[in-house]
N, C-alpha and C positions, 0 to 999 in steps of 0.2 A: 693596780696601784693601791698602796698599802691608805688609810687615812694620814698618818704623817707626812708620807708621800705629797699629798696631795696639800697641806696645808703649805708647803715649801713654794709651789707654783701662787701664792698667795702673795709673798714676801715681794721686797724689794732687792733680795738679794741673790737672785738667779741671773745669768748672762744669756741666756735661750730657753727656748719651750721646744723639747724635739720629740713631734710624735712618731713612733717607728715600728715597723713590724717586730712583734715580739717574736718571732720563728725565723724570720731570716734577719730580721737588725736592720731592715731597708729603712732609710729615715723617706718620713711619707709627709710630714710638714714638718717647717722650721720657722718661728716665731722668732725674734730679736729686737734688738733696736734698727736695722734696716727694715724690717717689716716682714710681711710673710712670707714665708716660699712653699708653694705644694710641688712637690717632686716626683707624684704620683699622680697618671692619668685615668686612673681606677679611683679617684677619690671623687665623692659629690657632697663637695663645700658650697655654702649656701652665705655671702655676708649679707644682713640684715643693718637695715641703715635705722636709725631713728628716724621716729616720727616727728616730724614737720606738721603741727597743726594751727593751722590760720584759723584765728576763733573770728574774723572779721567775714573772710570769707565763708566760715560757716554759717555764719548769720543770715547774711544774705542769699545761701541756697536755702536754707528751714525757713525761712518768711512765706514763704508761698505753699511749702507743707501745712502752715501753724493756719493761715488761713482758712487753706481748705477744710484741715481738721475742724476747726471752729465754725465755720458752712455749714458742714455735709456731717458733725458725728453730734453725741455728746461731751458733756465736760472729764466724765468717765472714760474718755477711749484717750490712746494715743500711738503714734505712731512706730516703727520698728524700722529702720534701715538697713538691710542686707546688700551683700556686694551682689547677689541672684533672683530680691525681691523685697516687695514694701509689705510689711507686714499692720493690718490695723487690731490693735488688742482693748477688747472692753473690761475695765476692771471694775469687777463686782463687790469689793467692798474694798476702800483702802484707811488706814488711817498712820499718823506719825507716830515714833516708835519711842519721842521723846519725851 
């Protein structure tokens, strides 16, 4: 796809997005105004939803973190949340950059 190319699927002025095999023409998705269609079972599409974040609900799972943190560390540590592991990090000097 050339850059012009590409600035066209940007526009409001296209009736479809047809992605296709460039060697046989096999059309492998079709975007529109009805919605998607994949036509290919060799394709691995992935839709990503937005994120949904509850700052209330965050709140009240980090209150028992911030505790402990303030317990058991010092003012210099804090905490790290992984989806595989809690991470505690001491930082050795920090200051504001403003």
């Amino acid at each position: 796809m050339r850059k012009d190319e590409s600035l066209k699927i940007l526009s409001n002025d296209w009736k479809e997005l047809i992605v296709e095999d460039q060697k046989t023409k096999e059309k492998l998705v079709i975007i529109n105004s009805d919605g998607v269609e994949i036509t290919s079972s060799d394709l691995n599409i992935r839709l990503v939803p937005k994120a949904r974040i509850n700052t209330d609900e965050l709140k009240v799972l980090a209150k028992p973190l911030q505790e402990y943190l303030t317990s058991h560390f010092n003012p210099m540590c804090s905490v790290v949340v992984d989806v595989d592991r809690v991470t505690v990090v001491s930082k050795e000097l920090s200051t504001p950059t403003d």
